[in-house]
KOLRO-174454 format. One record per residue (C-alpha): residue number from 1; y, x, z; chain; residue in three letters. Coordinates in nm, 4 decimals. Example, Ala and Ser with C-alpha at 12.3 -4.5 7.8 and 13.67 -1.06 7.14 Angstrom:
2
+-------+----------+----------+----------+------+-------+
| semar |        y |        x |        z | baro | marvo |
+-------+----------+----------+----------+------+-------+
|     1 |  -0.4500 |   1.2300 |   0.7800 |    A |   Ala |
|     2 |  -0.1060 |   1.3670 |   0.7140 |    A |   Ser |
+-------+----------+----------+----------+------+-------+
end
This chain:
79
+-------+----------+----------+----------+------+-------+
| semar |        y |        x |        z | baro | marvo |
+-------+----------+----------+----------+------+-------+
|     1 |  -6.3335 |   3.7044 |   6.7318 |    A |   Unk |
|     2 |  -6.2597 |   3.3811 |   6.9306 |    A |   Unk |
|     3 |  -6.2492 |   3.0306 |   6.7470 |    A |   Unk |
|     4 |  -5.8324 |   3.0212 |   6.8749 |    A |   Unk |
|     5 |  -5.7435 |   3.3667 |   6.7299 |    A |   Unk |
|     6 |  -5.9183 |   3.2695 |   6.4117 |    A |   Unk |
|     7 |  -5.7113 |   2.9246 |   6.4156 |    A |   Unk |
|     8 |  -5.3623 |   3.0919 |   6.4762 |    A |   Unk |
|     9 |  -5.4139 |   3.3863 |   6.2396 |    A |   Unk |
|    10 |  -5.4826 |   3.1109 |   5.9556 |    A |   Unk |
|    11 |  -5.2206 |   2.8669 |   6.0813 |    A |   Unk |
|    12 |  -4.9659 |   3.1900 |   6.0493 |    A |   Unk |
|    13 |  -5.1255 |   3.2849 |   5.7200 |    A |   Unk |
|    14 |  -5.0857 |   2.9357 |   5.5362 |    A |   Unk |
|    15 |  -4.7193 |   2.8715 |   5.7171 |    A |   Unk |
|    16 |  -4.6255 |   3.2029 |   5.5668 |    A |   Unk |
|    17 |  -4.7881 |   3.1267 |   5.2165 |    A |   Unk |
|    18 |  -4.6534 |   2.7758 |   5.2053 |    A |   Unk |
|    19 |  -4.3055 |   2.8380 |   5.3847 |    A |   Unk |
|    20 |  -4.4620 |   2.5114 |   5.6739 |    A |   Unk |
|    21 |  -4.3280 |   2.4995 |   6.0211 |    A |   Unk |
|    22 |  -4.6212 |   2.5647 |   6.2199 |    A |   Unk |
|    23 |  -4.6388 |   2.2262 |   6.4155 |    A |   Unk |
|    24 |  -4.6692 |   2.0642 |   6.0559 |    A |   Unk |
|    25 |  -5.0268 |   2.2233 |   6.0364 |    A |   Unk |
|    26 |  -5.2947 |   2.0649 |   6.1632 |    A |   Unk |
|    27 |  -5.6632 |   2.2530 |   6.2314 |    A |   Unk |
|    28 |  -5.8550 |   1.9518 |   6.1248 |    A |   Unk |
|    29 |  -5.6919 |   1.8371 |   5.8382 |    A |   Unk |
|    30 |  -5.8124 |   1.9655 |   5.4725 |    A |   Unk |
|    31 |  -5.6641 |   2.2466 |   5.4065 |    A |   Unk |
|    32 |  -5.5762 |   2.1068 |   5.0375 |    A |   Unk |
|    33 |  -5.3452 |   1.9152 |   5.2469 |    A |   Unk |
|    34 |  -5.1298 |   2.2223 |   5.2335 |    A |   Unk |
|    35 |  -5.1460 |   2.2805 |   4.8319 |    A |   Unk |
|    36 |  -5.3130 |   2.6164 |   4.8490 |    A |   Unk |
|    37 |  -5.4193 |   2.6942 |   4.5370 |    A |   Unk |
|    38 |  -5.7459 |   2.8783 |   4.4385 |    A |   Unk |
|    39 |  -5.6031 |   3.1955 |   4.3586 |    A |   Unk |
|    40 |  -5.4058 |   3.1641 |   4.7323 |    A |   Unk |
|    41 |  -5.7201 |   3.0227 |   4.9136 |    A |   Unk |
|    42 |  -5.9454 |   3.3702 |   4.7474 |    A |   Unk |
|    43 |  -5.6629 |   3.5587 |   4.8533 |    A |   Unk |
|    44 |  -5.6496 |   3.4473 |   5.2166 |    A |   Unk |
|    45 |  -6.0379 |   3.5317 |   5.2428 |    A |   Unk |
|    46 |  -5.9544 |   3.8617 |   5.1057 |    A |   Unk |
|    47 |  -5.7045 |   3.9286 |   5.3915 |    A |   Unk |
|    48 |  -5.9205 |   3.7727 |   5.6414 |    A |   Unk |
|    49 |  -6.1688 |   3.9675 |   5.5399 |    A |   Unk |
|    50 |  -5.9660 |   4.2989 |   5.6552 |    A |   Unk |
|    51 |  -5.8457 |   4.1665 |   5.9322 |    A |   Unk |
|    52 |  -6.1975 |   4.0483 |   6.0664 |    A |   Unk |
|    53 |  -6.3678 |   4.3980 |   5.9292 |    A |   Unk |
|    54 |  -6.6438 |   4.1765 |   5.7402 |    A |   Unk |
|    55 |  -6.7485 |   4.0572 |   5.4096 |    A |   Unk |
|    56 |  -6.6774 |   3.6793 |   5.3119 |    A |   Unk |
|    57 |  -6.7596 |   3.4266 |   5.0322 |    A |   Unk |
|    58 |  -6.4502 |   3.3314 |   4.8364 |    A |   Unk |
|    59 |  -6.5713 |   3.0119 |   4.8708 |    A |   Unk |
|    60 |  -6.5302 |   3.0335 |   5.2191 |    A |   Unk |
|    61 |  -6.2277 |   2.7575 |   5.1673 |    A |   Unk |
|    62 |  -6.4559 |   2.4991 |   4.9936 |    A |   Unk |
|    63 |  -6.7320 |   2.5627 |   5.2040 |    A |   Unk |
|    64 |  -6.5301 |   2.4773 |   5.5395 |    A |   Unk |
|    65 |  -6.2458 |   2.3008 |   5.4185 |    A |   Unk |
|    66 |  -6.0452 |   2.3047 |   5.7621 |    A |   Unk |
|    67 |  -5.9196 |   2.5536 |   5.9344 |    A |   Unk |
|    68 |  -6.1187 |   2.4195 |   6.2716 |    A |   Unk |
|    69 |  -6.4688 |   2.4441 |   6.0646 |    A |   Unk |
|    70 |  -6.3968 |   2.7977 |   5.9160 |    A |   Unk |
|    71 |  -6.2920 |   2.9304 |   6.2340 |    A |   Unk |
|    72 |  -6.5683 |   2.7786 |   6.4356 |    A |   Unk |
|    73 |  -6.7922 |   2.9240 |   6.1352 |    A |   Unk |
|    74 |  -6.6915 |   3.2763 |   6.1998 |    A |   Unk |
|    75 |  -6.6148 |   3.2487 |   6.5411 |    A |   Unk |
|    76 |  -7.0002 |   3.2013 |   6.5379 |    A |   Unk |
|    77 |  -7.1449 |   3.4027 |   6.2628 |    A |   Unk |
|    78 |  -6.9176 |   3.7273 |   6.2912 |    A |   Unk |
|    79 |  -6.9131 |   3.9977 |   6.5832 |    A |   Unk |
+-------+----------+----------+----------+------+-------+
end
């Protein structure tokens, strides 16, 4: 999957979660920025996890804590 798709699937993902406009959210910023909680970050990594067809940490949020650095993460380490 390409770093972009990965960027606007999360982008659409957190506007829907946290009712945002999507020009409000920016790739670089922390994504506590958005007041995702922990049980809505594990639950985001559960659905990307479908939609990419691999396994992921749920600590995948605190491990990249952007949505640039966990899309260039899997945009590099998943086929």
């Amino acid at each position: 999957m390409t770093r972009q798709a990965i960027e606007e699937w999360l982008i659409a993902k957190i506007r829907e979660v946290q009712r945002l406009d999507g020009a409000d959210i920016d790739v670089r910023a922390p994504l506590e920025k958005y007041g995702l909680g922990s049980v809505q970050a594990v639950s985001l990594v559960g659905d990307l996890e479908e939609w990419l067809d691999c396994s992921l940490p749920s600590t995948l949020f605190w491990d990249y804590p952007s949505i640039e650095a966990i899309a260039n993460h899997l945009s590099e380490n998943t086929n």
